[in-house]
C-alpha positions in Angstrom: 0.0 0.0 0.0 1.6 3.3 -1.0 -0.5 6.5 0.5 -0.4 10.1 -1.1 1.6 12.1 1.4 1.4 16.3 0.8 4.4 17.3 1.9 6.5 14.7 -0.8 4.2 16.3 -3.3 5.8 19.8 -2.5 9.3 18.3 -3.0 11.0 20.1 -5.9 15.0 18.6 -6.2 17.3 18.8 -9.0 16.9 15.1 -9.3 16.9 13.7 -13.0 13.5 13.6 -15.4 14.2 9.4 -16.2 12.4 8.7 -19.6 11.0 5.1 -19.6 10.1 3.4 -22.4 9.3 0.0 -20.6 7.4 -0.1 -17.8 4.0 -0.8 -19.2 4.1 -4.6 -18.6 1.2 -6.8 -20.2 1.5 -10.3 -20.6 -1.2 -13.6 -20.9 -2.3 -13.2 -17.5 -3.4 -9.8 -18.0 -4.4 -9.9 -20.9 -7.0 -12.7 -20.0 -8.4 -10.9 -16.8 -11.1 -8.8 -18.5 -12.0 -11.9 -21.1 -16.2 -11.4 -20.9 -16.1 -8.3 -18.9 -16.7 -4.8 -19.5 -15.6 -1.4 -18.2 -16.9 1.8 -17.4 -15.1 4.7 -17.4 -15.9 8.5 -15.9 -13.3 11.2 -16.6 -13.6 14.5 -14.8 -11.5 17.6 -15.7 -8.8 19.4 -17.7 -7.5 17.6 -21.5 -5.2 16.4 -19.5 -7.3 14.4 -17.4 -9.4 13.6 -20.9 -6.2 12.1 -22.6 -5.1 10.4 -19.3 -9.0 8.4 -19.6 -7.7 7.2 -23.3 -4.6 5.8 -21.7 -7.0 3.6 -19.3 -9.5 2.8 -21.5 -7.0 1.5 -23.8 -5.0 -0.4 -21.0 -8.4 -1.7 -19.8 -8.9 -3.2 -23.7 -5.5 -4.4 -23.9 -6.8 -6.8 -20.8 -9.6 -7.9 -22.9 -12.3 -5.5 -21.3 -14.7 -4.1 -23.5 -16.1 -0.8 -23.0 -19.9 0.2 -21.6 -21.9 3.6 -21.6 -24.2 2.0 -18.8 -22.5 1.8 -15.2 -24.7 -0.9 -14.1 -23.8 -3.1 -17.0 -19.7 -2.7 -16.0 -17.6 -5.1 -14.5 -15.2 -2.7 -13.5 -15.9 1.0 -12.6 -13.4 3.5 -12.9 -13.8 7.5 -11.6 -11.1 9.7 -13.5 -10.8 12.4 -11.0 -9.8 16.3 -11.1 -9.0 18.2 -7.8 -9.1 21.8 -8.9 -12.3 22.9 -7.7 -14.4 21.8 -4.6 -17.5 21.4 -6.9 -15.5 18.5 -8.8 -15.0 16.9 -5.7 -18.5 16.7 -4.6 -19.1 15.5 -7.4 -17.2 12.4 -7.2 -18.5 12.1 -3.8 -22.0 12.1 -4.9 -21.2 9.4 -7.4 -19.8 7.3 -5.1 -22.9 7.0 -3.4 -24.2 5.4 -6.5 -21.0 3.0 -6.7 -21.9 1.8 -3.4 -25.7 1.3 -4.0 -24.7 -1.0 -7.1 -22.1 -3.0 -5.7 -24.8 -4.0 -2.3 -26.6 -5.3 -5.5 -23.4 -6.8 -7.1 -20.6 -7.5 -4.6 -18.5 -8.8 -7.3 -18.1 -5.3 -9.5 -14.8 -3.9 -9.0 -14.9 0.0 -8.4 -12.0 2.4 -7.7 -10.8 6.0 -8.1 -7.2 7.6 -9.9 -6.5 11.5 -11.7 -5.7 13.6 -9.4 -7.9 13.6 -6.4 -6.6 10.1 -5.8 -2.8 12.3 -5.4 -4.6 13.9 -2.4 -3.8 13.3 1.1 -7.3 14.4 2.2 -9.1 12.1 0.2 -7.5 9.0 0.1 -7.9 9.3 4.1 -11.6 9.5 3.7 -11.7 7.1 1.4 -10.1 4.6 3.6 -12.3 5.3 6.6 -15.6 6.2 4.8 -15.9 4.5 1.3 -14.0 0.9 2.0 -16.1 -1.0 -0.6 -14.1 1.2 -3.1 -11.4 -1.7 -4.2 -8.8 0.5 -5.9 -7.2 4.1 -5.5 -4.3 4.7 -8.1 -3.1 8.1 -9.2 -1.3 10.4 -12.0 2.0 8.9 -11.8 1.2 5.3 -12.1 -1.7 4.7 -14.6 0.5 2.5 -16.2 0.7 0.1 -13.3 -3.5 -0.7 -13.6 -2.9 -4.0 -15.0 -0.9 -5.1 -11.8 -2.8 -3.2 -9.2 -6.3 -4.7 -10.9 -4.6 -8.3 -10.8 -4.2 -7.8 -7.2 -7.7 -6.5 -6.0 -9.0 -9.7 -7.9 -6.5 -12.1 -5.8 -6.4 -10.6 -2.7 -10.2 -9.1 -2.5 -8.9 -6.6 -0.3 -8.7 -2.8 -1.0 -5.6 -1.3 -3.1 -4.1 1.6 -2.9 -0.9 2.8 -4.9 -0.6 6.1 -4.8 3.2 8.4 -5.6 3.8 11.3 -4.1 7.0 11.9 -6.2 8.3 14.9 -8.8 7.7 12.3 -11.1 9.4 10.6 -14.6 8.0 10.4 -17.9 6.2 7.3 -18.9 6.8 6.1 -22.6 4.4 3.6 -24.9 1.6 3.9 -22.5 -1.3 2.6 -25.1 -4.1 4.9 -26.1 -7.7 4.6 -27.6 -8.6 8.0 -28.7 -11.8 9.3 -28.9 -12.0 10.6 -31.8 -10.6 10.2 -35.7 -9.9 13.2 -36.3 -8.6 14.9 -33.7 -6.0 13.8 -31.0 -4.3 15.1 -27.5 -0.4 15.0 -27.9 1.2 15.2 -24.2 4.1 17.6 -24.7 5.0 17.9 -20.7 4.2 16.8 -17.4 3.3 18.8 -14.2 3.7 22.3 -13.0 6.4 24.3 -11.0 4.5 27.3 -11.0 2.6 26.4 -7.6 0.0 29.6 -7.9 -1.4 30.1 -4.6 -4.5 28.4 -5.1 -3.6 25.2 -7.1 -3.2 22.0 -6.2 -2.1 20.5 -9.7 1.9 21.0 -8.6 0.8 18.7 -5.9 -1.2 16.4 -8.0 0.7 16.3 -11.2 4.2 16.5 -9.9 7.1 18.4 -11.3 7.5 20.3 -14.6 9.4 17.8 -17.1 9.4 17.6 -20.9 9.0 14.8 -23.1 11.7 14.7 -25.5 10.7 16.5 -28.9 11.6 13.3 -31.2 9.2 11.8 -29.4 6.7 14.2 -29.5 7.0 14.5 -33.6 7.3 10.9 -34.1 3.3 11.1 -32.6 2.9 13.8 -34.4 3.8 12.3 -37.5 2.2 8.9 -37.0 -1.3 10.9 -36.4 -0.5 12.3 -39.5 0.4 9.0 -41.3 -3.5 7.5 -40.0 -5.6 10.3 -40.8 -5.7 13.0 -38.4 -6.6 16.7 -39.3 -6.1 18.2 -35.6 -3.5 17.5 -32.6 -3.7 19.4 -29.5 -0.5 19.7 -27.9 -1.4 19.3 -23.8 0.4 20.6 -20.4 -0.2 22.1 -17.3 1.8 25.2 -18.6 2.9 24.4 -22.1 4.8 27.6 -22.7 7.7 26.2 -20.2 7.8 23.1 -22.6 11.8 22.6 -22.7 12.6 24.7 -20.1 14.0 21.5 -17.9 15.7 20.1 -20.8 18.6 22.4 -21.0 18.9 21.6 -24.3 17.6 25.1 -25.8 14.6 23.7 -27.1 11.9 25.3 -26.3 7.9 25.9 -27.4 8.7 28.1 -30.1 10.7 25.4 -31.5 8.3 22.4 -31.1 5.4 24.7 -32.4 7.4 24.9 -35.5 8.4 21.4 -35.5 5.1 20.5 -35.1 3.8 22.9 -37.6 6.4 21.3 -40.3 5.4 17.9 -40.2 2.0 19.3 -42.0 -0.5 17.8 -40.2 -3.5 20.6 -41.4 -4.4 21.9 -37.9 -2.6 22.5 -34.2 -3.5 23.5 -31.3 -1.7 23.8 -27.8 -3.5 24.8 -24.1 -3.3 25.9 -21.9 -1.0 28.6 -21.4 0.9 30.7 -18.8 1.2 34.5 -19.8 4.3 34.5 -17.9 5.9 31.7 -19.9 4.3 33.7 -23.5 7.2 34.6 -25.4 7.5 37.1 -28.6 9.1 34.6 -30.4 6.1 31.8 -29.6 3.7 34.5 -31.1 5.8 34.9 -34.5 5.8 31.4 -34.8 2.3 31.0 -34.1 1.7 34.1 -37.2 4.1 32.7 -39.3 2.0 29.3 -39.6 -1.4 28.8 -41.6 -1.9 25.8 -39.6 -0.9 26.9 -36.3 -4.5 27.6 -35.3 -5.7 31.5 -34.3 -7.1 30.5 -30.8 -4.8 31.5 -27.6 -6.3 30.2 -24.0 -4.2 32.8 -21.9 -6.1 32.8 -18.0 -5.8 35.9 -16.5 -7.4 34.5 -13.2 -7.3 38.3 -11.7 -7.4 41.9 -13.7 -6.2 43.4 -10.3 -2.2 43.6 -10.1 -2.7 43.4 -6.3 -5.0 39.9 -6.4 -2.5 38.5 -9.0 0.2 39.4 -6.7 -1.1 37.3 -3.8 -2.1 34.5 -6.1 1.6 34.1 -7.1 0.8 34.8 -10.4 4.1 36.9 -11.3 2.7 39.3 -14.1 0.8 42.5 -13.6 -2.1 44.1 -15.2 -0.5 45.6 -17.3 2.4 42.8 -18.6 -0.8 40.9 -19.3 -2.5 43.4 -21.4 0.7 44.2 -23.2 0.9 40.6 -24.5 -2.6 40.0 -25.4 -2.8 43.0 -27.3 0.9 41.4 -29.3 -0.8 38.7 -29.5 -4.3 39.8 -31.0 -1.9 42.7 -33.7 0.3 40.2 -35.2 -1.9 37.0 -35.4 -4.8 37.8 -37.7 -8.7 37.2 -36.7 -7.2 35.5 -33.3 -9.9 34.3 -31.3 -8.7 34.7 -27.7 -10.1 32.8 -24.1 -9.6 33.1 -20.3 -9.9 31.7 -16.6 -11.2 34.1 -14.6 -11.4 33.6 -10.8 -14.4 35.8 -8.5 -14.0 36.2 -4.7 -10.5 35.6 -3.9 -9.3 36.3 -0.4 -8.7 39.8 -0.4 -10.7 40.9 -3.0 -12.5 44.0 -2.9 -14.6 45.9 -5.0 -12.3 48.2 -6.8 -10.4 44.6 -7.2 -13.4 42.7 -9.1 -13.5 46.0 -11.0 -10.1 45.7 -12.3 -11.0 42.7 -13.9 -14.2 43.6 -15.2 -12.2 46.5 -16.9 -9.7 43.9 -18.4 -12.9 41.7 -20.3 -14.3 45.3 -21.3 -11.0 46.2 -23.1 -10.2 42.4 -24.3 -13.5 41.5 -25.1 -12.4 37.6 -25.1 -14.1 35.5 -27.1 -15.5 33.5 -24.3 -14.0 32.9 -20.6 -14.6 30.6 -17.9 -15.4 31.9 -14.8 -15.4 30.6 -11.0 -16.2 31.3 -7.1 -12.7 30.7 -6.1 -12.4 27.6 -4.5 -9.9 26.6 -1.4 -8.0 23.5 -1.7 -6.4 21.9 1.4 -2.7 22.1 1.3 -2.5 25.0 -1.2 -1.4 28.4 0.5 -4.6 30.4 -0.4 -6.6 28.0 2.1 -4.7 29.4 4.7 -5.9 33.3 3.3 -8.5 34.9 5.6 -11.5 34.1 2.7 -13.1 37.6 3.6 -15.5 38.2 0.7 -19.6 36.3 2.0 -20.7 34.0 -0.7 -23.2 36.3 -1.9 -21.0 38.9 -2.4 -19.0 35.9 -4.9 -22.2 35.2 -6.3 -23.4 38.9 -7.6 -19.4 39.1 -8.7 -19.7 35.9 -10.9 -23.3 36.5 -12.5 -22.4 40.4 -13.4 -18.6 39.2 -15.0 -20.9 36.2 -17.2 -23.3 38.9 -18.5 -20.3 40.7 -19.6 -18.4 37.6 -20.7 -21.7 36.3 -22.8 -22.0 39.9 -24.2 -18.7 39.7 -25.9 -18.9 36.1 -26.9 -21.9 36.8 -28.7 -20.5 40.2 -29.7 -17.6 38.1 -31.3 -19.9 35.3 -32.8 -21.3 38.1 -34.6 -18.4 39.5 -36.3 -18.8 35.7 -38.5 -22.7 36.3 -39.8 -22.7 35.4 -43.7 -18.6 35.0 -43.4 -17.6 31.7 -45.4 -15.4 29.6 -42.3 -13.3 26.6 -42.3 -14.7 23.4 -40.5 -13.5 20.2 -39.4 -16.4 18.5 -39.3 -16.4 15.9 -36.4 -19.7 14.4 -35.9 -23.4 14.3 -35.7 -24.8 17.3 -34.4 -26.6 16.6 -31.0 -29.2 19.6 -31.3 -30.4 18.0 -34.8 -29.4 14.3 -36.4 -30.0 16.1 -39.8 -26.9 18.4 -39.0 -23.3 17.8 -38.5 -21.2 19.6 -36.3 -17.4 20.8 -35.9 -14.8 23.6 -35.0 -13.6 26.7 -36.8 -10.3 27.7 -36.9 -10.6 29.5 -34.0 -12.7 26.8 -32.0 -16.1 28.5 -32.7 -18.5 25.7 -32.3 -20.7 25.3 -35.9 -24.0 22.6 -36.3 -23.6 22.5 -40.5 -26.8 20.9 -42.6 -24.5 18.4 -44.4 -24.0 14.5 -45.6 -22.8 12.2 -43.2 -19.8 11.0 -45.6 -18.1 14.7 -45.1 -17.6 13.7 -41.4 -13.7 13.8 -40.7 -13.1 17.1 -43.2 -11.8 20.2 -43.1 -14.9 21.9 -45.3 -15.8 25.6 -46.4 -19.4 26.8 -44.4 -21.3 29.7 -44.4 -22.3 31.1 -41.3 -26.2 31.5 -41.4 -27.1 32.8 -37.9 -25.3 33.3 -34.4 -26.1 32.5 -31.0 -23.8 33.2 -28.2 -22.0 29.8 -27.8 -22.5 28.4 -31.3 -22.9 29.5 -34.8 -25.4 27.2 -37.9 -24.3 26.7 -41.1 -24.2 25.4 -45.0 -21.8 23.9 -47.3 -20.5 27.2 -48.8 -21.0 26.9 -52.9 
């Protein structure tokens, strides 16, 4: 049994990133343990956490499980978690309850929890004095170790946990099924070093490290080679990419890389504005398939606020690079994170922020009551602003925010778009829908055979979060 411990999670040393290419271990044993089984698998969360659920699904498949929509039809039950909000946690916890309630039905199911509420100390306590029919906790370090941890729950019938609280290596030739055929996560790092006041992914997702770009364009290129029109290149902070290498290759360089190998779109997210370089944004211009669509959080417009969320940039530094970054790449579509109620925020604070959207006028933001998470400095902040206070903050800043998006949404009316065209709209079977360019969200009246292209539309009318369409002639 190996227990998440908080205080090895803080652990930064100058210890060596190992690469391994072999520690994915399946052989006929494992391979036979899911023969006439099936899985279910819930993912919470960031891409990260998204891309993390292909790796276990395809892990789970490689032990001959075969996947289910429907819990109660699953063998196995797995919970993908994310820690970076109270409300995702309750929402594990309520889901639980339904775990529980199934398994008094069918003992033998075989339920657990990873991602990164499973790296929390918190948690796995509670888990192991309140939710003990839970059979399996495993976390972000060691996804590739399911097959053994699953082999054990099944011979010993007792509960596992196997959870690292480490800075972490990088884990090569960890199988994937992807979601989709079109368009693919591409890991580019692991973890964060950044350790903002109020985030627990340092703790979660270990240390900042790099995968090595040959492998990183050999993905690339293989995507390529099957089909793919999109990859979206994922980290916690993906504008450090190469900054542990000490090799000078940094994200300017992979974007390029990337962009070379020809593959027709890519994407990267999320991004730090301190880590935003001049030379990333020339790159990012000089590129036709280097998409126009920059996530850049600004969490805070208030210098102050940023200041104690250990942010390092300013107001203004921020501004100055998203105005660069909106003058030099053409019809950029640009998003944010945007946290309310901080400790310590006051009015003229909230304001400050209000007055960065007005001047931005990002294309669409998400917003949130800020949220204490135990171990992280903020939850130590006197959290002086009342809930409803939070609450008037949040529902004035998403009028604003939906005001621009739809202001922006606008700007397309009768404009003739590119598309990838991913799948069958849910609004209307008769439609199909995809992303623009700039990750506008289109439901297009078109055949079924055009699903998987990059296609021409006419925008016909606009609504706030999503835009119809035809087949431009």
């Amino acid at each position: 049994m190996e227990l998440p411990n908080l205080k090895n999670a803080k652990r930064r040393t100058d210890a060596e990133v190992k690469v391994l290419t072999n520690e994915y271990i399946m052989n006929a044993h494992l391979e036979s343990l899911g023969k006439g089984k099936k899985y279910f698998v819930k993912t919470y969360g960031c891409q990260m956490n998204e891309h993390d659920g292909e790796n276990i699904k395809a892990i789970l498949e490689d032990m001959s499980f075969t996947e289910t929509d429907n819990m109660e039809d699953a063998d196995i039950i797995l919970l993908n978690t994310c820690a970076i909000r109270e409300n995702a946690h309750n929402k594990v916890f309520g889901y639980l309850g339904r775990i529980k309630h199934l398994k008094e039905s069918r003992p033998d199911i075989i339920a657990g929890i990873c991602g990164c509420m499973a790296q929390e100390e918190v948690v796995v306590k509670e888990i192991m004095s309140k939710h003990k029919y839970l059979d399996m906790v495993f976390g972000t370090h060691n996804i590739h170790e399911l097959p053994e941890i699953l082999d054990k729950v099944i011979e010993t019938k007792s509960q596992q946990i196997s959870v690292y609280s480490k800075e972490g290596d990088i884990i090569e030739n960890i199988p994937v099924k992807r979601e989709s055929l079109y368009k693919a996560w591409v890991n580019i790092m692991y973890g964060c070093d950044k350790f903002c006041t109020y985030c627990i992914v340092p703790y979660t997702r270990g240390k900042q490290r790099s995968r090595r770009h040959e492998d990183i364009l050999a993905e690339v290129k293989c995507l390529k080679e099957q089909g793919y029109k999109e990859v979206t290149l994922l980290g916690q902070n993906v504008n450090a990419y190469g900054k542990d290498l000490n090799d000078n290759y940094n994200m300017e360089n992979l974007l390029e890389d990337v962009a070379k190998v020809g593959i027709d779109r890519v994407r990267f997210v999320t991004s730090h504005p301190w880590d935003f370089t001049d030379s990333m944004i020339d790159v990012i211009a000089k590129y036709d398939n280097i998409m126009p669509y920059i996530h850049l959080p600004l969490q805070s417009g208030s210098s102050r606020i940023l200041k104690l969320m250990g942010r390092r940039y300013t107001k203004e530094s921020y501004l100055e690079l998203a105005h660069k970054i909106k003058d030099k790449i053409p019809n950029c579509s640009l998003t944010t994170d945007i946290i309310v109620g901080f400790p310590g925020e006051t009015e003229e604070d909230f304001n400050e922020t209000m007055d960065v959207v007005n001047e931005l006028k990002y294309d669409s933001a998400f917003t949130f009551i800020f949220s204490p998470r135990v171990g992280t400095p903020a939850e130590n902040m006197t959290d002086d602003v009342d809930l409803k206070t939070k609450e008037e903050r949040l529902h004035k800043l998403n009028e604003l925010v939906n005001k621009y998006a739809h202001d922006a949404n606008l700007k397309y009316q009768d404009k003739i778009v590119p598309v990838l065209l991913e799948g069958v709209s849910e609004k209307n079977s008769e439609y199909l829908m995809g992303y623009t360019d700039t990750m506008k969200l289109v439901n297009v009246k078109a055949p079924k055979d055009l699903i998987g292209e990059i296609v021409n539309v006419k925008i016909t009318s606009v609504k706030t979060w999503s835009m119809d369409g035809e087949i431009a002639k």
